[in-house]
KOLGU-4560 file (N, C-alpha, C; in nm, 3 decimals, padded with zeros to 5 digits):
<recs>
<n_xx: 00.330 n_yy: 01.088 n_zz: -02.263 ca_xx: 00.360 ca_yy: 01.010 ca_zz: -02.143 c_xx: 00.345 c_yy: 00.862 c_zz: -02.176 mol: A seq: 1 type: UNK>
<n_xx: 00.416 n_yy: 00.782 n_zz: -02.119 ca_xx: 00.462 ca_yy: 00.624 ca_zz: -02.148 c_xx: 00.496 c_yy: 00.582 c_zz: -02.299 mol: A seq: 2 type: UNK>
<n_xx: 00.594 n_yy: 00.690 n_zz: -02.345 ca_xx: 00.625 ca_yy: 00.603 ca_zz: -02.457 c_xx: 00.803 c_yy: 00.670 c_zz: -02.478 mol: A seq: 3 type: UNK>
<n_xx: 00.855 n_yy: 00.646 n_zz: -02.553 ca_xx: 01.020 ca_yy: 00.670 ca_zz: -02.550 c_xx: 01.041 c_yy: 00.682 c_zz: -02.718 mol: A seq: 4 type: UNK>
<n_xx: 01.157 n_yy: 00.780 n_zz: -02.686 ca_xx: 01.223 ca_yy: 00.797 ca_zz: -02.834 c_xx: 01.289 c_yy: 00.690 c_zz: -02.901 mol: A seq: 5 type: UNK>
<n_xx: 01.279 n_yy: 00.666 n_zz: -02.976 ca_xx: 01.366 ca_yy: 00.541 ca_zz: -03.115 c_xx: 01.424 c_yy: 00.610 c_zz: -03.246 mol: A seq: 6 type: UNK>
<n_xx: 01.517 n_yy: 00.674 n_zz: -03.214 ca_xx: 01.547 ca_yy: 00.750 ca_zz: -03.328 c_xx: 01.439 c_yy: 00.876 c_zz: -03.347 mol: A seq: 7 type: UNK>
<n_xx: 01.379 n_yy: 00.840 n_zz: -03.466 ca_xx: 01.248 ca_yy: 00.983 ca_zz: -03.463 c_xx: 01.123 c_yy: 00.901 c_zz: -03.491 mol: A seq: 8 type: UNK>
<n_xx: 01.144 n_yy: 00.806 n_zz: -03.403 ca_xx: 00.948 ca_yy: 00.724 ca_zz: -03.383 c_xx: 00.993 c_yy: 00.751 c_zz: -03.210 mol: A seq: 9 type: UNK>
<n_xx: 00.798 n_yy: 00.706 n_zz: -03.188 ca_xx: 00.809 ca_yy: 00.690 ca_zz: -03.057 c_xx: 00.747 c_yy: 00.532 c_zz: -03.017 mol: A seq: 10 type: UNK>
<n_xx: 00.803 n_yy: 00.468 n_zz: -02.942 ca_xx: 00.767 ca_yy: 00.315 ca_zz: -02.915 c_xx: 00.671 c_yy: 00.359 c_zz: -02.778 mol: A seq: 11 type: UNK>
<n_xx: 00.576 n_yy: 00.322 n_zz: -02.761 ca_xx: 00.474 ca_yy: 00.288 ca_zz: -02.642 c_xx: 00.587 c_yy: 00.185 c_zz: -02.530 mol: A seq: 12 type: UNK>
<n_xx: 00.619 n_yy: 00.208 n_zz: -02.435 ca_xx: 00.667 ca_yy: 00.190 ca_zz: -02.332 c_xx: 00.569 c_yy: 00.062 c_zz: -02.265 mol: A seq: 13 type: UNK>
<n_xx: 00.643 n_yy: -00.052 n_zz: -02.222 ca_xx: 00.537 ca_yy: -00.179 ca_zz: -02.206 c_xx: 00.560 c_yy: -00.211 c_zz: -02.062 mol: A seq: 14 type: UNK>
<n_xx: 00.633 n_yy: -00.070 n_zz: -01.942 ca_xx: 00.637 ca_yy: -00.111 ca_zz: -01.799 c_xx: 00.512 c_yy: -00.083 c_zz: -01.776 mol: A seq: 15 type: UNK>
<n_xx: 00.428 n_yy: -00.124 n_zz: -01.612 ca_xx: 00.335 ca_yy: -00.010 ca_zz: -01.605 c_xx: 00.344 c_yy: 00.058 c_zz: -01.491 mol: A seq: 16 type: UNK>
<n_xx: 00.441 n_yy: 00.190 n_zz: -01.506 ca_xx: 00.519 ca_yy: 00.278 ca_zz: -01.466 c_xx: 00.408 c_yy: 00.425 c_zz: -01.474 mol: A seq: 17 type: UNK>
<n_xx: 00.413 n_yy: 00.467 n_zz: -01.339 ca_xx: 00.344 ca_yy: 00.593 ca_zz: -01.368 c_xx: 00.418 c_yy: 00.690 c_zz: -01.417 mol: A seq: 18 type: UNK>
<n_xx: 00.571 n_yy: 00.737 n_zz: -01.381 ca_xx: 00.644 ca_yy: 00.789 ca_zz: -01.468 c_xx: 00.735 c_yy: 00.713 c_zz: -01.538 mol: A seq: 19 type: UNK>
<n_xx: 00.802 n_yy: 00.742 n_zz: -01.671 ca_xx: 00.875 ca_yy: 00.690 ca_zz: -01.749 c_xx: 01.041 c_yy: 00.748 c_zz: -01.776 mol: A seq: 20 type: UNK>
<n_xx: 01.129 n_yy: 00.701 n_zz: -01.786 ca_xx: 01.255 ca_yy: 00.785 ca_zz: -01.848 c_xx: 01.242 c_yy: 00.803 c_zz: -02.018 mol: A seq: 21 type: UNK>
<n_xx: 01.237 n_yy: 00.913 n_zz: -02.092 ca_xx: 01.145 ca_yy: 00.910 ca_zz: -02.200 c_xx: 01.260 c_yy: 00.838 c_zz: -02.281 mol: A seq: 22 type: UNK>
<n_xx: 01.373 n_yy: 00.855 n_zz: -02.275 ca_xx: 01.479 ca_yy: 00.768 ca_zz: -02.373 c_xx: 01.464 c_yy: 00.652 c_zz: -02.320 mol: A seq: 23 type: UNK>
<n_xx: 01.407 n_yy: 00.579 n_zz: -02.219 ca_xx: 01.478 ca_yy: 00.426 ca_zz: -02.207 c_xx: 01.382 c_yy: 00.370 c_zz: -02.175 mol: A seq: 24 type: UNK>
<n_xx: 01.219 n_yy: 00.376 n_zz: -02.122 ca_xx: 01.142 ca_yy: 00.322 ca_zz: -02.074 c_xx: 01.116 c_yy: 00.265 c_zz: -01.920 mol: A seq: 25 type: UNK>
<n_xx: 01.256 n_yy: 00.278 n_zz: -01.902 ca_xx: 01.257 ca_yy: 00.259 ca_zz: -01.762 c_xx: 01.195 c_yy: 00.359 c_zz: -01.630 mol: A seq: 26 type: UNK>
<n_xx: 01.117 n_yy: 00.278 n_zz: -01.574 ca_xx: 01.105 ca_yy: 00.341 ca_zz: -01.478 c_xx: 01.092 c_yy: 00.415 c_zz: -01.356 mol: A seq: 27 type: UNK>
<n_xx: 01.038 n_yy: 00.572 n_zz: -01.294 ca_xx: 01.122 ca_yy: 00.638 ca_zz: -01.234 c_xx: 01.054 c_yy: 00.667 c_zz: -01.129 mol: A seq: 28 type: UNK>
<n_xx: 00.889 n_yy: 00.619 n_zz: -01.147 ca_xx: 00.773 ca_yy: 00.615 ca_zz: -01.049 c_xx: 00.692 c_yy: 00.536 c_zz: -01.072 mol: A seq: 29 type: UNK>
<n_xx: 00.635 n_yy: 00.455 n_zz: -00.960 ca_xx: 00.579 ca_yy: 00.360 ca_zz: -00.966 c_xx: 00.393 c_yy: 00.419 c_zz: -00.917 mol: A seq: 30 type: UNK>
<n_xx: 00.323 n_yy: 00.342 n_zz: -00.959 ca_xx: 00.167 ca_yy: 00.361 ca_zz: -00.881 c_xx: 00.149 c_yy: 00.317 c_zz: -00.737 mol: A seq: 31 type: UNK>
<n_xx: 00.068 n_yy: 00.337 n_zz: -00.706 ca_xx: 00.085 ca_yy: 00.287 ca_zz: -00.560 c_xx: 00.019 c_yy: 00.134 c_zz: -00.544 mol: A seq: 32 type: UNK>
<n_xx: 00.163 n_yy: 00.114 n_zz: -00.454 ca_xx: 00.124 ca_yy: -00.029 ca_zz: -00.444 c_xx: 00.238 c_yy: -00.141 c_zz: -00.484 mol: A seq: 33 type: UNK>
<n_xx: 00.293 n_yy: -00.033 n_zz: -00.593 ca_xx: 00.451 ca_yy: -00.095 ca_zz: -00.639 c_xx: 00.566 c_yy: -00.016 c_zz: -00.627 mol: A seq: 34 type: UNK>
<n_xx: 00.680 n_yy: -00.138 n_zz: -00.613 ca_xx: 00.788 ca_yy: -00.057 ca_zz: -00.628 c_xx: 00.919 c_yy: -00.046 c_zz: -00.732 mol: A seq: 35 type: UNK>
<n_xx: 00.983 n_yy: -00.023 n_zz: -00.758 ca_xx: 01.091 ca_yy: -00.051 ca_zz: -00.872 c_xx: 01.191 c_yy: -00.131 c_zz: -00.844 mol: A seq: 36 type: UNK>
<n_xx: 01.193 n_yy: -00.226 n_zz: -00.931 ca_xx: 01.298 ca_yy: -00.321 ca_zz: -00.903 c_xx: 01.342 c_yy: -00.326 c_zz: -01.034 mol: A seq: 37 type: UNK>
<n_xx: 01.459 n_yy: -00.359 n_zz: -01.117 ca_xx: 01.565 ca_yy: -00.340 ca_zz: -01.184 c_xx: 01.501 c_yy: -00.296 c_zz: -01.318 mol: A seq: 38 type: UNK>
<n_xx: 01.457 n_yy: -00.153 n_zz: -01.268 ca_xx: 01.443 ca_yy: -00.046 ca_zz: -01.365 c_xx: 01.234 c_yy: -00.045 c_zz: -01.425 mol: A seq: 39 type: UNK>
<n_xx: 01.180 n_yy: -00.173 n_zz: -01.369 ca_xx: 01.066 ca_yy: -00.197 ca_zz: -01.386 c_xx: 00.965 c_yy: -00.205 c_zz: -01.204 mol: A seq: 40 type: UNK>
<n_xx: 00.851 n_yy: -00.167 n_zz: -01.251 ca_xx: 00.728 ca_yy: -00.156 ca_zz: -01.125 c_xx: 00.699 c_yy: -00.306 c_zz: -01.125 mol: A seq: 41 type: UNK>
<n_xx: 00.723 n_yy: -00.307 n_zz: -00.992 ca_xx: 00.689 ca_yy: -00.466 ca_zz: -00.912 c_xx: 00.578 c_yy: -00.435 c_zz: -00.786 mol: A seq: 42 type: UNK>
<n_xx: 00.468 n_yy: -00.557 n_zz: -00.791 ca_xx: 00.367 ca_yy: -00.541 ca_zz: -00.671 c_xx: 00.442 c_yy: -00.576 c_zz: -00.486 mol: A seq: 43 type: UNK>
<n_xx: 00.410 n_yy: -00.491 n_zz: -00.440 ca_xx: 00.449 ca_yy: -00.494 ca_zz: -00.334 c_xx: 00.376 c_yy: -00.613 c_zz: -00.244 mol: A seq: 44 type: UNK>
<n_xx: 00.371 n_yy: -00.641 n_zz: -00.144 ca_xx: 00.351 ca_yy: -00.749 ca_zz: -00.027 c_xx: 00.199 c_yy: -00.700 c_zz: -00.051 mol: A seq: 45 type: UNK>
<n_xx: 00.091 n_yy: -00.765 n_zz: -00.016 ca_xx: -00.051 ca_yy: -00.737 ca_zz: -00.046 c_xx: -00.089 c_yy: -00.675 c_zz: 00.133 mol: A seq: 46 type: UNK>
<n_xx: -00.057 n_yy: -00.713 n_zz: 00.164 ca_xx: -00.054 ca_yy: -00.625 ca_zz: 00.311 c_xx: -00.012 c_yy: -00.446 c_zz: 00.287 mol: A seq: 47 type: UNK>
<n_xx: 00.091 n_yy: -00.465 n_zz: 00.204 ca_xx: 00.148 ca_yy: -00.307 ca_zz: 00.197 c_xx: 00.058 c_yy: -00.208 c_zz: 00.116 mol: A seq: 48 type: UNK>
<n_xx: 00.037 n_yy: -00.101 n_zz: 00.147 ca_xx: -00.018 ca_yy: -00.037 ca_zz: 00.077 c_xx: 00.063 c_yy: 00.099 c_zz: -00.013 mol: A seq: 49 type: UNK>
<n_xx: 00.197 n_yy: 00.081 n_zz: 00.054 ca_xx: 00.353 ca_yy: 00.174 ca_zz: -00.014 c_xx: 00.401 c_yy: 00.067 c_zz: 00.040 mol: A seq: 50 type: UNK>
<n_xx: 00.515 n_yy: 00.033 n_zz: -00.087 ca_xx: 00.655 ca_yy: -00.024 ca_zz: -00.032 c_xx: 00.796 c_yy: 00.004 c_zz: -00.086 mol: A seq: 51 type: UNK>
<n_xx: 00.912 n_yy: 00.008 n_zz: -00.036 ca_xx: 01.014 ca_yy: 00.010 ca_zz: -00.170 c_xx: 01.116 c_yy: -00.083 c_zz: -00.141 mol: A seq: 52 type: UNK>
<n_xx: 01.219 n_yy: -00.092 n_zz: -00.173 ca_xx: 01.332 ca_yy: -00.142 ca_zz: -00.234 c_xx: 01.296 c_yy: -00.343 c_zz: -00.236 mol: A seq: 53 type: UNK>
<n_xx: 01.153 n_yy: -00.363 n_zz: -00.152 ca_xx: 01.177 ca_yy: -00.490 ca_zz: -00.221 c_xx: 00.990 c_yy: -00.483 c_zz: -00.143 mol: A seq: 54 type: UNK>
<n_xx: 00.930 n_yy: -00.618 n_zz: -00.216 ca_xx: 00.795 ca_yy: -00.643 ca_zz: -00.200 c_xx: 00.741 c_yy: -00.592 c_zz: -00.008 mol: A seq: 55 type: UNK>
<n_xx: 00.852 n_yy: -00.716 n_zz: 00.101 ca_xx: 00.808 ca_yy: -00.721 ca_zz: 00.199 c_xx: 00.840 c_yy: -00.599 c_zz: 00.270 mol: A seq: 56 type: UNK>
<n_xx: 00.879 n_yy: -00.463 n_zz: 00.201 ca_xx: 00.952 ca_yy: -00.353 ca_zz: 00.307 c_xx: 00.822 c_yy: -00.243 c_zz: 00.264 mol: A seq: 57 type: UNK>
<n_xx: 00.726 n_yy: -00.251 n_zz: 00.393 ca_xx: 00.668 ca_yy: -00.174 ca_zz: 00.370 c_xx: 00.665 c_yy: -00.053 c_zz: 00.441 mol: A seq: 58 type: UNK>
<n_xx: 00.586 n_yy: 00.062 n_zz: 00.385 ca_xx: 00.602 ca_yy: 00.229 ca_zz: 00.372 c_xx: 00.511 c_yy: 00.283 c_zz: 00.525 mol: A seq: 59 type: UNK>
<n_xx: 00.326 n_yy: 00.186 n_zz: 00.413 ca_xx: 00.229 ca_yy: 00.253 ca_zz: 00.449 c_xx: 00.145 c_yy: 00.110 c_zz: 00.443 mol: A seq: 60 type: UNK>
<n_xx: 00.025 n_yy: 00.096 n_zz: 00.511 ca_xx: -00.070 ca_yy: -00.044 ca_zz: 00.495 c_xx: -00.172 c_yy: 00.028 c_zz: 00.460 mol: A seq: 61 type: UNK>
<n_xx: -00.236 n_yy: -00.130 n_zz: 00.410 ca_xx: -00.402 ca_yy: -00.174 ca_zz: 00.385 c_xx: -00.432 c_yy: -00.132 c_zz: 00.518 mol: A seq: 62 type: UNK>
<n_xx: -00.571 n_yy: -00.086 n_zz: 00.484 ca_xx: -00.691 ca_yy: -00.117 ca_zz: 00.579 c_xx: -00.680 c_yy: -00.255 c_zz: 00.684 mol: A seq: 63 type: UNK>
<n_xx: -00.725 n_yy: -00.216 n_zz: 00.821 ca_xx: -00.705 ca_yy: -00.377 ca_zz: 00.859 c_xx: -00.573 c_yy: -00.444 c_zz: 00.924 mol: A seq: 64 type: UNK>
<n_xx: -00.474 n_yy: -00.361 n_zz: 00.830 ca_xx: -00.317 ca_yy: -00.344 ca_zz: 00.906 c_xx: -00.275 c_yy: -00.258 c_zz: 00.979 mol: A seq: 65 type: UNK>
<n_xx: -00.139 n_yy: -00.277 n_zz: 01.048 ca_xx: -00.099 ca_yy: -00.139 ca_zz: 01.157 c_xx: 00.037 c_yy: -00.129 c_zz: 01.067 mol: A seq: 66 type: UNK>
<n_xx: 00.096 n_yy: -00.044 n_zz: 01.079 ca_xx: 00.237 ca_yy: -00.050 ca_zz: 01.048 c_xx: 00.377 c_yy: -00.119 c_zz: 01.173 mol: A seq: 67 type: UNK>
<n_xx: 00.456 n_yy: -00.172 n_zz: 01.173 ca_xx: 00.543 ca_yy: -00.171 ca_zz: 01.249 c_xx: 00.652 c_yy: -00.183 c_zz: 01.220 mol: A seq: 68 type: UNK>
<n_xx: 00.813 n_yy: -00.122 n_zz: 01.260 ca_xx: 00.907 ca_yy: -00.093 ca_zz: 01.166 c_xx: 00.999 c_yy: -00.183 c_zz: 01.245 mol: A seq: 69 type: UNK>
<n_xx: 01.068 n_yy: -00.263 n_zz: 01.201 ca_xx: 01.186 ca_yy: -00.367 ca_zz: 01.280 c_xx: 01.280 c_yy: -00.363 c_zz: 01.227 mol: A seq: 70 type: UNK>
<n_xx: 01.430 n_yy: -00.361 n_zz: 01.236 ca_xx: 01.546 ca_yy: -00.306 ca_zz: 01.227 c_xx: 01.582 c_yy: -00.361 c_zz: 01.079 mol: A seq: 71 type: UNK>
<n_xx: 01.527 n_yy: -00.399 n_zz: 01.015 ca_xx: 01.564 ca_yy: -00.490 ca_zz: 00.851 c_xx: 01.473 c_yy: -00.394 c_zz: 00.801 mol: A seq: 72 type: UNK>
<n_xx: 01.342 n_yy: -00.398 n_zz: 00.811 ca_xx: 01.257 ca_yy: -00.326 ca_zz: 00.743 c_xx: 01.072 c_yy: -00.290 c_zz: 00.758 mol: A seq: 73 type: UNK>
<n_xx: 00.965 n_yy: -00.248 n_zz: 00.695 ca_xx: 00.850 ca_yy: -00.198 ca_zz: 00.774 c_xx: 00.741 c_yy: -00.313 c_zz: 00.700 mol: A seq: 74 type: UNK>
<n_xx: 00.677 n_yy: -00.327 n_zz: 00.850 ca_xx: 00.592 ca_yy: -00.464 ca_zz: 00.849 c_xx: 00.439 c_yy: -00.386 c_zz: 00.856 mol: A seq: 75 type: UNK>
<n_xx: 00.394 n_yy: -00.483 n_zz: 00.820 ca_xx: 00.223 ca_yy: -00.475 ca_zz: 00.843 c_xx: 00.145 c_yy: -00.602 c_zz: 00.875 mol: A seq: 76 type: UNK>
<n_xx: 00.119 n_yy: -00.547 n_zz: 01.007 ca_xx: 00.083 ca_yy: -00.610 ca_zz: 01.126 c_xx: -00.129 c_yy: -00.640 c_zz: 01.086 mol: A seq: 77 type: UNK>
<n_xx: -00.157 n_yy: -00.769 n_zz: 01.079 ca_xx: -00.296 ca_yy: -00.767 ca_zz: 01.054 c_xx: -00.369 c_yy: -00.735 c_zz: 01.200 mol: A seq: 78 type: UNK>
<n_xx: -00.502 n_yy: -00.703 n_zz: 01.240 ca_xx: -00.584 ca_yy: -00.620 ca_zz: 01.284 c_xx: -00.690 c_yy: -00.707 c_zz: 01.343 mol: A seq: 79 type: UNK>
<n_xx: -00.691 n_yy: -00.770 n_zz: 01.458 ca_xx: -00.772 ca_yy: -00.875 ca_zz: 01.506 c_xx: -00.873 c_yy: -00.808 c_zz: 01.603 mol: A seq: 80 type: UNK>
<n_xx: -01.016 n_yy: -00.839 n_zz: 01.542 ca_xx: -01.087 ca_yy: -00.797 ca_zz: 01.662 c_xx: -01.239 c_yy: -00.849 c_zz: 01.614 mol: A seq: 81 type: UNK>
<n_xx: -01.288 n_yy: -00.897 n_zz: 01.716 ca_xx: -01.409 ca_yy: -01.014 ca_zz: 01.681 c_xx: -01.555 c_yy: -00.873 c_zz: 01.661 mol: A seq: 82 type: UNK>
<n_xx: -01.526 n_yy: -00.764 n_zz: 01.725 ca_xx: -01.617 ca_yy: -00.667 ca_zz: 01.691 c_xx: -01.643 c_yy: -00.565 c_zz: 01.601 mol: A seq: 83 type: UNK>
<n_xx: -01.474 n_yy: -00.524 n_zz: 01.543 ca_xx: -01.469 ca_yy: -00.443 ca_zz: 01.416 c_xx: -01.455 c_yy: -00.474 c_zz: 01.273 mol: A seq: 84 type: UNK>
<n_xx: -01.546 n_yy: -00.409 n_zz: 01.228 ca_xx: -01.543 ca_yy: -00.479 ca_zz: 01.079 c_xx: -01.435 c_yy: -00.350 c_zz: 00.984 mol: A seq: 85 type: UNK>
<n_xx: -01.417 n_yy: -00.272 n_zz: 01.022 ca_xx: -01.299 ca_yy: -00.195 ca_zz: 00.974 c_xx: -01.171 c_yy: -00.095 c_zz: 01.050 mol: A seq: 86 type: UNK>
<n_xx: -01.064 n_yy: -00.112 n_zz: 01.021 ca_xx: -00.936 ca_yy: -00.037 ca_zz: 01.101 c_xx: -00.865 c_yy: 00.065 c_zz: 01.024 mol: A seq: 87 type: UNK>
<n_xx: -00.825 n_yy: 00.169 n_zz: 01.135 ca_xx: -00.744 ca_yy: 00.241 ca_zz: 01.005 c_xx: -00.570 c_yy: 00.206 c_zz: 01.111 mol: A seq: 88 type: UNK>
<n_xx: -00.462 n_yy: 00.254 n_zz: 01.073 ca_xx: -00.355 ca_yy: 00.260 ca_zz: 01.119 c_xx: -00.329 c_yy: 00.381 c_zz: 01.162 mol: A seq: 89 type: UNK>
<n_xx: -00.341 n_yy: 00.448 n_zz: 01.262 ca_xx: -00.328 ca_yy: 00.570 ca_zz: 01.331 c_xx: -00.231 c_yy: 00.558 c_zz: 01.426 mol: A seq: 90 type: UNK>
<n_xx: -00.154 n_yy: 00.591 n_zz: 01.448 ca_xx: -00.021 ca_yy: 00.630 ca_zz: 01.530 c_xx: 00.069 c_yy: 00.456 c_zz: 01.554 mol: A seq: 91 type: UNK>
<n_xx: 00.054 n_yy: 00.394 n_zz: 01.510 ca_xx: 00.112 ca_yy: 00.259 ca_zz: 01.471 c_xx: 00.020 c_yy: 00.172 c_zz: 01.558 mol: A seq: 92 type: UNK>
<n_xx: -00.109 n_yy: 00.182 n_zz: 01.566 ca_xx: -00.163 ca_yy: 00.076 ca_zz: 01.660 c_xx: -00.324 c_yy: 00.087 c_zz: 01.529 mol: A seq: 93 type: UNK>
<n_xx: -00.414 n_yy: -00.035 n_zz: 01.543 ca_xx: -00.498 ca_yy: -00.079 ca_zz: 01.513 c_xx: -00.624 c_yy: 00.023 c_zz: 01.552 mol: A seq: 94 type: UNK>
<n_xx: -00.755 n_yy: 00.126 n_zz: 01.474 ca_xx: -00.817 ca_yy: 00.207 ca_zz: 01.567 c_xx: -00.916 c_yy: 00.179 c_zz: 01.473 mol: A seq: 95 type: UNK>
<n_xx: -01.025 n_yy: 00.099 n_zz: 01.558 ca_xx: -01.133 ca_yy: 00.058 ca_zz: 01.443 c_xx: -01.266 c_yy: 00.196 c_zz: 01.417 mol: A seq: 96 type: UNK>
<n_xx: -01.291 n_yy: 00.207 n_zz: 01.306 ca_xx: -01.333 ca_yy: 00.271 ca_zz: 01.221 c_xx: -01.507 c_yy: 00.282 c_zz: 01.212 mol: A seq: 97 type: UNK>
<n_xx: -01.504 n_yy: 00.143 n_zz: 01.163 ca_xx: -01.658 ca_yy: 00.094 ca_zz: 01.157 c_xx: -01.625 c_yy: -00.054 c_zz: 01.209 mol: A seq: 98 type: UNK>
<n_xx: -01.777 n_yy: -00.060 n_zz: 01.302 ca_xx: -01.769 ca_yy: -00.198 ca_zz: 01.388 c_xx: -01.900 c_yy: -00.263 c_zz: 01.294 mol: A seq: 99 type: UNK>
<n_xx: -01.895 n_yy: -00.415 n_zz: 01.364 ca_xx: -01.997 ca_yy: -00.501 ca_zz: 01.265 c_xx: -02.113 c_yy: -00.460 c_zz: 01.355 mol: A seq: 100 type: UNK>
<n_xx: -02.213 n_yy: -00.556 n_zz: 01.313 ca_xx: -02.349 ca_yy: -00.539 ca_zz: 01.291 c_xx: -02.409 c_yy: -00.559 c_zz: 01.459 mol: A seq: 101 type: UNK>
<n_xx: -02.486 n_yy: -00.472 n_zz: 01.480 ca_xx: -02.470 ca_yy: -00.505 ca_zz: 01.605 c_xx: -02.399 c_yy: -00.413 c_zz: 01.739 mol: A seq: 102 type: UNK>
<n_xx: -02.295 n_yy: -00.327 n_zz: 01.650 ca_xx: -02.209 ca_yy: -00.284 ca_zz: 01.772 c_xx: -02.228 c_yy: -00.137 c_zz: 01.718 mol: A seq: 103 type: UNK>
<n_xx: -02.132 n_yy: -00.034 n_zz: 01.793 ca_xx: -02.116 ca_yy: 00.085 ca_zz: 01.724 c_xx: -01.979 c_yy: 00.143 c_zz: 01.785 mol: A seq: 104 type: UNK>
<n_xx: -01.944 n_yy: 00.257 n_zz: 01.715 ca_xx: -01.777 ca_yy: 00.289 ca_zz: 01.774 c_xx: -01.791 c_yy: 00.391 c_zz: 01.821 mol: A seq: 105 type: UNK>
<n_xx: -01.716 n_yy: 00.446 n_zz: 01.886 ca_xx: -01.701 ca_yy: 00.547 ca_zz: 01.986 c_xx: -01.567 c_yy: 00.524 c_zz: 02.024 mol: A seq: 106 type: UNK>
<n_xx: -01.453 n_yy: 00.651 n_zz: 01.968 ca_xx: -01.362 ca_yy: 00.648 ca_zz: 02.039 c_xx: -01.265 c_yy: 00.548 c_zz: 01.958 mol: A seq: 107 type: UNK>
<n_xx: -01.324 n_yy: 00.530 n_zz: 01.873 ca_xx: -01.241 ca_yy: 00.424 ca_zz: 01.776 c_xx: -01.233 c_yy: 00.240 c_zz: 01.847 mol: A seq: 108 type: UNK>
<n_xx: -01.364 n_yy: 00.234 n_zz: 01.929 ca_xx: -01.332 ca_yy: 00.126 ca_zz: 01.988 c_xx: -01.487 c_yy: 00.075 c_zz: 01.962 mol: A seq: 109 type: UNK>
<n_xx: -01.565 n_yy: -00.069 n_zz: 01.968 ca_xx: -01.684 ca_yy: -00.147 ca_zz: 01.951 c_xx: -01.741 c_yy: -00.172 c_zz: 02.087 mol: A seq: 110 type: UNK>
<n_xx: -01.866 n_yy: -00.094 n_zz: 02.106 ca_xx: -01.894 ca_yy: -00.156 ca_zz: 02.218 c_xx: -02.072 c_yy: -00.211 c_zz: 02.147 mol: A seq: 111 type: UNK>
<n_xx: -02.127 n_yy: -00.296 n_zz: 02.246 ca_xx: -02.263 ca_yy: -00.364 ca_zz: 02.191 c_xx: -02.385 c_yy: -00.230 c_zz: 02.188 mol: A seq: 112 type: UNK>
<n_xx: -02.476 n_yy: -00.227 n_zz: 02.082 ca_xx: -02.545 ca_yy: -00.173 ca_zz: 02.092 c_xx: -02.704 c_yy: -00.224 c_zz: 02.174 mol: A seq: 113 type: UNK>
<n_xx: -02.687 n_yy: -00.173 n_zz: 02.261 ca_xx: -02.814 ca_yy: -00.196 ca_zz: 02.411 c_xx: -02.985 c_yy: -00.134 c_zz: 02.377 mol: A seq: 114 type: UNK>
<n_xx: -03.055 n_yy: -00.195 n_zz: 02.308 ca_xx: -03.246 ca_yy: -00.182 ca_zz: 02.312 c_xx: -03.285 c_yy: -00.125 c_zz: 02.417 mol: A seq: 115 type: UNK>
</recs>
């Protein structure tokens, strides 16, 4: 895996491609996080956590993001909230996870924790 035929050697393949085309180096799967652009793995938008046919078209998000899909292509929407310190993306809206210091979640939402 990651290297290609040259006659009867094999050359180490210099994309960094999780799969490879074994004659050409080019590649046919990317890791996550990138996508393929003219035959090589490119980093996607740092918001995205899947993207393809170009950086800003994203799949799937980071932590912290929501997804939202607009007629060009799929966005990731950042995650504002003065009480949660972590979000996941659950049904395309923001559903915090773990709240900061101080609070606790229930319901995927921060309310204050009361002495």
């Amino acid at each position: 895996k990651g290297y290609s035929i040259s006659g009867t050697a094999c050359d180490k393949c210099r994309n960094q491609c999780e799969e490879y085309d074994t004659n050409s180096c080019d590649c046919v799967k990317c890791q996550e996080g990138k996508y393929i652009s003219n035959k090589r793995c490119v980093d996607c938008q740092e918001t995205c956590k899947t993207c393809e046919t170009q950086a800003d078209n994203c799949l799937t998000c980071k932590d912290n993001y929501f997804y939202q899909k607009t007629e060009e292509k799929g966005e990731c929407i950042e995650c504002t909230s003065s009480t949660c310190e972590k979000t996941v993306d659950e049904e395309n809206s923001c559903k915090c996870q773990e709240c900061k210091d101080g609070y606790f979640v229930n319901n995927y939402r921060c309310f204050e924790t009361v002495l």
